[in-house]
N, C-alpha and C positions, 0 to 999 in steps of 0.2 A: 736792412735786415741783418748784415751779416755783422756791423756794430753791436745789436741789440743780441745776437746768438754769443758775441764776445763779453760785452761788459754783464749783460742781465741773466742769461739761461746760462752761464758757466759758473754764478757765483746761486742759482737758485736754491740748491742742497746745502749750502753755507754760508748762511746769510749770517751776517752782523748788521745788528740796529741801534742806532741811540736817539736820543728824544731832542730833539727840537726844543727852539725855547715856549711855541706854542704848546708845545704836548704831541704833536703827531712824531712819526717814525720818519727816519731817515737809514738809507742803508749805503754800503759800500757801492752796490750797483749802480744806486741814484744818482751820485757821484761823481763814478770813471763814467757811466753814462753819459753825461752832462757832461762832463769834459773832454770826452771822446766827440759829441754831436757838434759843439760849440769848435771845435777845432776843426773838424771837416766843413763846418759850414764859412767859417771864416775864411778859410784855403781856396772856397769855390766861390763864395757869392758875397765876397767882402762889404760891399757896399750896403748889406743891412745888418743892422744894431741885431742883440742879442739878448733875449729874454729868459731865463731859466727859473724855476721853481726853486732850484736853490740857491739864487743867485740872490743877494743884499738886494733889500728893499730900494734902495739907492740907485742901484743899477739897475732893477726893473723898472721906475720909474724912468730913468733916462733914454732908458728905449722906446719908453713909449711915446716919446718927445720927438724923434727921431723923424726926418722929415723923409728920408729915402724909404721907412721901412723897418720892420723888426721880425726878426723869429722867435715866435713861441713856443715853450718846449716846456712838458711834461716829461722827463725822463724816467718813468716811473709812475705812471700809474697804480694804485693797488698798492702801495706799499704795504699795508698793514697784512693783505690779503698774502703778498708775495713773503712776508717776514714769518708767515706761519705756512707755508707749502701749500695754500690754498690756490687752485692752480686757475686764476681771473686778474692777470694784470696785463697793461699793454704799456706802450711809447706813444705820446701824441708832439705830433708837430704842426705848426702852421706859421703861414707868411702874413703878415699885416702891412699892407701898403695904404695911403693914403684914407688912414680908418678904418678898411673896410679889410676884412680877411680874403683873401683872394686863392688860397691853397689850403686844404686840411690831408694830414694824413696819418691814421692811425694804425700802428702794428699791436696784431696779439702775436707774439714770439710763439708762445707755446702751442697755438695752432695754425702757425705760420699763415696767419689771414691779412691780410694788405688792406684795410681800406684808402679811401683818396678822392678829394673831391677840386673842382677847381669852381671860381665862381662864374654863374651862369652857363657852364659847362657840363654839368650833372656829377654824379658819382659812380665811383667805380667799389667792387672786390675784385680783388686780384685782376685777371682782366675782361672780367662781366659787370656791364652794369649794371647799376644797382638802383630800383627805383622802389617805392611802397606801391603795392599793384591791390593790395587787400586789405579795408580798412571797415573792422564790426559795426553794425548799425545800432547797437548800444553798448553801453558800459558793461551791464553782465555779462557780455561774451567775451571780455577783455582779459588780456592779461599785464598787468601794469606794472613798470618797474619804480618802487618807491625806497626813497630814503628816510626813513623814519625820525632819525638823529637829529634831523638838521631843522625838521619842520615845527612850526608854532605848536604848542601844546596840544590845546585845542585840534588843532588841525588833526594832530599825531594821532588821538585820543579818538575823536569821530570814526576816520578812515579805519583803525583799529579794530571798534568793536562794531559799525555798521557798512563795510566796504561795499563800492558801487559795481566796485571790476566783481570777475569770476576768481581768479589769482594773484598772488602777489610776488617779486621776488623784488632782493639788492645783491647786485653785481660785485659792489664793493670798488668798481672804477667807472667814473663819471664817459671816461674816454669812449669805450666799449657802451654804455648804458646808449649812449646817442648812435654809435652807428650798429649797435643790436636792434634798434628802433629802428632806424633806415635798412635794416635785412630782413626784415617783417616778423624779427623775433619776439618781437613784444607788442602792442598795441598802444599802452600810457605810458606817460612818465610824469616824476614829479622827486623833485630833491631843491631841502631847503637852501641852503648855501655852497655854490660853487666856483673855483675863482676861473682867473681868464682861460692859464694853460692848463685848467681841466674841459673846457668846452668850447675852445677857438677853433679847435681842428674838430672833435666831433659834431658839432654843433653844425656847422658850413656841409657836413658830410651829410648830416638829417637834411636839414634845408634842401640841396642839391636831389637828394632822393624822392622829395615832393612832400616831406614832414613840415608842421606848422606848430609853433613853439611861442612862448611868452612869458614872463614874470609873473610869480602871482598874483602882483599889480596891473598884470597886463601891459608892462613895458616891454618892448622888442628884448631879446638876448644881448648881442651885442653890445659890448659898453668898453670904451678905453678905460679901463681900469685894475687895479688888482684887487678891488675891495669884493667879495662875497655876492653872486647872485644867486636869486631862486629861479627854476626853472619850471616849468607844466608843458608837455607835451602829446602831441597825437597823429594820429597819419594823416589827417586833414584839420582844417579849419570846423568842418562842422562837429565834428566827434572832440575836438579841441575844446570848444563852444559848454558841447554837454559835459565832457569832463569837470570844466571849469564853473560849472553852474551846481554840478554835484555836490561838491564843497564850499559853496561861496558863504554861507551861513556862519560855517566855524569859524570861518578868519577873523 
C-alpha cells in the first residue's frame, strides 16, 4: 500500500499520458509503479520470474515459461479512468506457480480497500472475509457489470436495447470489476476481451469468495497466456447458467 500511495495517488492530480503502440494509455505512475513493484519483489522472493503489463512482449512470455513461478502485475489498472480523475483504478498482483494462480491481491489506493485471496484458502477485504452470501433468483433483479467495447456486435446490440439485468454499470478496471463481484457489489459480469494481469489476481479473488465464472465459450478462465479473454460471470453456477442462456442466441 504504501508503494501504490507513492508511485499512483502522489502523481493522481498530475498525470502524464502517452499512447502505446496498441492505442491504449500509459502514464508515469504505470511505470515507477512497475519498477518500484518488480524491485521489491525481486529483493524478497527472487526465485520468481516477473511479469509486468509493461513489460516487452518477450519478457512476459519468458516468465510464463518459468518453472519456479512468476508474478503478475497490473500496475495500474484504469489507466484511462485514472488519466482523467475519474476516481475507479486499482493495483493487481498475483503469484503463478506450477500453472495454477495460487495468490491474488488487489488494491483500490483511493479507498484504501485490500482485497486478497489465496488458493483453496478463500478471500479476504482487509481482514474480513469475504464470501458471496447473496445471490438473485433471476436476472431482473440483477445488477450486471458489463463491458460493452469489447463484446461481439451482436452481442453488444441485443444486451443494449433488450437487457435481462435490472441495471447496468462499467467500472473501467477489470481488477475491481471481479472482486466488486466477490463483495456482493454486483450480481453479473461479462467483458469481451481481457488479458492475464487484468484477471489473475481478481479472478482467484471471485473464485475463492464462492463466484462461478467462464468464457463465452464456456472455457475455464484461467489460461497461460497473454492473448485476450472473454469473461461471464455470477454468484453461482445456477444464476451463471441463466445468465448465459440469456444471451446465447446473439453470439
Amino acid at each position: 500500500m504504501a508503494i501504490a500511495r507513492e508511485e499512483v495517488m502522489s502523481r493522481f492530480h498530475h498525470v502524464r499520458a502517452t499512447l502505446k503502440q496498441d492505442g491504449s494509455l500509459v502514464t508515469e505512475a504505470d511505470n515507477a509503479m512497475q519498477q518500484a513493484v518488480e524491485g521489491f519483489l525481486g529483493e524478497h522472493w527472487p526465485q520468481y520470474a516477473f511479469l509486468g503489463e509493461e513489460s516487452p512482449q518477450q519478457t512476459q512470455d519468458a516468465a510464463l515459461l518459468q518453472s519456479s513461478g512468476c508474478w503478475i502485475l497490473d500496475p495500474l489498472d484504469g489507466t484511462t479512468n485514472y488519466s482523467h480523475g475519474f476516481e475507479m483504478f486499482s493495483v493487481s498482483l498475483a503469484l503463478l506457480v506450477a500453472g495454477e494462480v495460487v495468490l491474488g491481491i488487489v488494491l483500490d489506493p483511493l479507498r484504501e480497500e485490500l482485497f486478497a485471496a489465496r488458493r483453496g484458502m478463500g478471500a479476504e477485504l482487509g481482514d474480513q472475509p469475504l464470501r458471496i452470501r447473496t445471490v438473485p433468483e433471476s436476472l431482473d433483479c440483477c445488477l450486471a457489470l458489463v463491458d460493452f467495447k469489447r463484446l461481439p456486435p451482436t452481442l453488444a446490440s441485443s444486451l443494449a436495447t433488450n437487457p435481462p439485468f435490472a441495471s447496468q454499470r462499467n467500472l473501467g478496471t477489470v481488477a475491481l470489476d471481479w472482486c466488486w463481484l466477490a463483495a456482493g457489489r454486483a450480481d453479473l459480469y461479462l467483458h469481451g476481451g481481457q488479458k492475464l494481469w487484468d484477471y489473475a489476481a481478481g479472478h482467484l479473488i471471485f473464485r475463492e469468495a464462492g463466484g462461478a465464472a467462464c468464457t463465452l465459450k464456456k472455457d475455464p478462465i484461467p489460461v497461460l497466456s497473454t492473448m485476450p479473454r472473454s469473461a461471464v460471470a455470477a454468484g453461482n453456477d445456477r444464476l451463471l447458467q441463466i445468465w448465459l442462456d440469456s444471451f446465447a442466441n446473439s453470439l
